[in-house]
C-alpha positions in Angstrom: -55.4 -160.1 -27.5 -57.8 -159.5 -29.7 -57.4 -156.7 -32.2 -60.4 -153.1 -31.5 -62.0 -152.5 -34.9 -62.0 -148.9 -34.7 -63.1 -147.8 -38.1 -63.6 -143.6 -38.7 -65.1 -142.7 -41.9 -64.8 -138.8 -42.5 -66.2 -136.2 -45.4 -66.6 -132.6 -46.1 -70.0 -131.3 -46.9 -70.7 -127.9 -48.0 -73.7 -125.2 -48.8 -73.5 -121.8 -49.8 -70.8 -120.3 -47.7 -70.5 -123.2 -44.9 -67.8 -126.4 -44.6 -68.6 -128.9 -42.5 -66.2 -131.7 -41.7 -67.8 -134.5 -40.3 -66.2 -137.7 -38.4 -68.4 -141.1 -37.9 -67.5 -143.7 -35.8 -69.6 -146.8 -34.3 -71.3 -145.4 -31.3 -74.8 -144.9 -29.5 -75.8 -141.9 -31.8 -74.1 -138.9 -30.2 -73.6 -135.7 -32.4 -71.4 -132.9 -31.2 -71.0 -129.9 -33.2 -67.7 -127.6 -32.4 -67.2 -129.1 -29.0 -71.0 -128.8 -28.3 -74.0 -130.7 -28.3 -76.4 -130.9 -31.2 -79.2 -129.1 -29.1 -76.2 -126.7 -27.5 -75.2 -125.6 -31.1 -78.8 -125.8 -33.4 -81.1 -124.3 -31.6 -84.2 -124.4 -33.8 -85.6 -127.6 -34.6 -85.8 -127.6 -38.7 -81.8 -127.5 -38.3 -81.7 -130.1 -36.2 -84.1 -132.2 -38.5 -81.9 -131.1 -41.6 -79.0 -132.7 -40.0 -80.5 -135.9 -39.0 -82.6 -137.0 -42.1 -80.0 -138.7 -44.2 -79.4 -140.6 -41.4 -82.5 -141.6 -40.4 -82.9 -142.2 -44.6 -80.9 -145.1 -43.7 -81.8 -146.2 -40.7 -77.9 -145.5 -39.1 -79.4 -143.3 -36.9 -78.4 -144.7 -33.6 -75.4 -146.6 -34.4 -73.0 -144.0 -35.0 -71.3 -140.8 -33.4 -71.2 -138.1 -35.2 -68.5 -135.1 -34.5 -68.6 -131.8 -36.7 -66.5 -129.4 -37.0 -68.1 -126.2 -39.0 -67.1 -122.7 -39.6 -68.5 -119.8 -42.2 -71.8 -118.8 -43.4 -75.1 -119.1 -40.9 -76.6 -121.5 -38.9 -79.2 -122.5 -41.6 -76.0 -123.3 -44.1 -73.9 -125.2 -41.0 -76.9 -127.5 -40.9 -77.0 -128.2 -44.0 -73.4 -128.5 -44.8 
């Protein structure tokens, strides 16, 4: 039987008084922040853009899910974390 390839990369990002621990795996390009959806979470669109631009920097925009888990500071700081 062939053998899943189930890689998870993971990293910590943080900004002023935010942490953000964020998971990727190969996927269709979910993001789910604390149990909730990107849109759920964010609800203004300049924090949804910061979050996305690295990854449309490099084209991985649609290839991976992303899961964070954030806690301190505002939303403008989660985002950016």
């Amino acid at each position: 039987m062939p053998k899943k390839n189930n890689e998870v990369w993971s990293a910590t990002g943080r900004r002023k008084s935010s942490v953000a621990r964020v998971r990727f795996t190969k996927g269709k390009g979910n993001i789910s922040v604390n149990n909730r959806t990107l849109d759920e979470y964010f609800g203004r669109d300049t924090s949804k853009m910061v979050l996305k631009q690295p990854l449309d920097l490099v084209g991985l925009a649609n290839q991976y899910d992303i899961i964070v888990n954030v806690h301190g500071g505002g939303l403008s700081g989660q985002a950016g974390a």
